[in-house]
N, C-alpha and C positions, 0 to 999 in steps of 0.2 A: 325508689320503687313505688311508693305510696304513690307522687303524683303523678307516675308514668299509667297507675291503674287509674287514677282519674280524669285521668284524660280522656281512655279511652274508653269507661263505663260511666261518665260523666251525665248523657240524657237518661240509663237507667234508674241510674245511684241517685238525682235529683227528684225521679217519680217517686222513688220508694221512699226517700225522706218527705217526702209531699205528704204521702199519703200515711207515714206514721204522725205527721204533725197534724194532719185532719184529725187521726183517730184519738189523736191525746185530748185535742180541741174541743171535739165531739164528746167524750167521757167526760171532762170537769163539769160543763155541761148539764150532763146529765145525774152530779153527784145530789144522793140523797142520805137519809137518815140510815137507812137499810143500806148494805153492799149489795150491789148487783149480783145476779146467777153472769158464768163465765157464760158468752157468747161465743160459737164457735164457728157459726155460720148464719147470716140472716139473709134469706132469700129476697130477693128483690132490690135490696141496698145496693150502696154504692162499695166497695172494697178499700177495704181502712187495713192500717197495719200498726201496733203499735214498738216503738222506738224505745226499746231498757239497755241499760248495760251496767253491770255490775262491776264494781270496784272490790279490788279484795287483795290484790299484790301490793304492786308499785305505781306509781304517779305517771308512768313514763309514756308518751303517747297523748296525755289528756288534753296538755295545750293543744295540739293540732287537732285532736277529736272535737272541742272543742270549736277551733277556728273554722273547721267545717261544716260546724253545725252552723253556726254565725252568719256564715258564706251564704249558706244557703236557706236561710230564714228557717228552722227546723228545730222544735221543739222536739226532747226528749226526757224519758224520765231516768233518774239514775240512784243505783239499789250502791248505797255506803255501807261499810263497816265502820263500827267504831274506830278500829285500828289504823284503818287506811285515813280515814279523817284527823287520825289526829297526826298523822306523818303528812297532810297534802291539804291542810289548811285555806292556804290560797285558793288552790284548784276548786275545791269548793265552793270558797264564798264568790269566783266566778262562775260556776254551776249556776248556781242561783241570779246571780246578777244577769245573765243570759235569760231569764225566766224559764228554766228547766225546772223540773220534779226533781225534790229528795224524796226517796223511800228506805227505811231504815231494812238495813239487811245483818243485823244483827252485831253483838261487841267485834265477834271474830270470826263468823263464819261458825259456828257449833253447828250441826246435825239436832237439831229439835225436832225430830219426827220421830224420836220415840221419847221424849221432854215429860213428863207431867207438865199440866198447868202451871204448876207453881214453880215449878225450875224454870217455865217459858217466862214468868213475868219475873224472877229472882234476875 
């Protein structure tokens, strides 16, 4: 199924990884001391999109997610848990050998929105 939809959404699905690999490109880029205000629209630019996806189940899927990123030269960033990470090892340390973003998404997935401080950093 997967590559029957590739097929046929193949020149979409290429743009749009194009243009989330610009906008990752574009952001480190632009990393400073300060974090950025979120950007929601910049008039005049060119349209960037960025490429996340969160891990929080299972492993299953990530090779091919994965070799499609590869396929198609396309940088993304990717939000781990703890937990997932330490079931899916491998899979990670090819994340990164691909040169993708780790962004830490917490031990388990917890709800910190209503956290004190100190519970966020405990």
């Amino acid at each position: 199924m997967f590559r029957t939809w590739r097929r046929r959404e193949k020149t979409g699905f290429v743009l749009l990884m194009l243009l989330g690999g610009l906008l990752v490109a574009g952001a480190l880029q632009q990393l400073s001391s300060e974090p950025p205000e979120a950007i929601y629209f910049a008039p005049g630019g060119p349209p960037r999109v960025a490429l996340t996806f969160e891990t929080l189940w299972s492993g299953d899927g990530v090779e091919n997610l994965l070799q499609l990123l590869e396929e198609e030269g396309v940088q993304a960033t990717f939000f781990l848990t703890g937990l997932w990470l330490r079931n899916n090892r491998e899979a990670a340390k090819r994340i990164l050998e691909q040169g993708h973003e780790i962004g830490n998404h917490t031990l388990n997935h917890a709800n910190l929105l209503y956290a004190s401080e100190g519970e966020i950093i405990k």
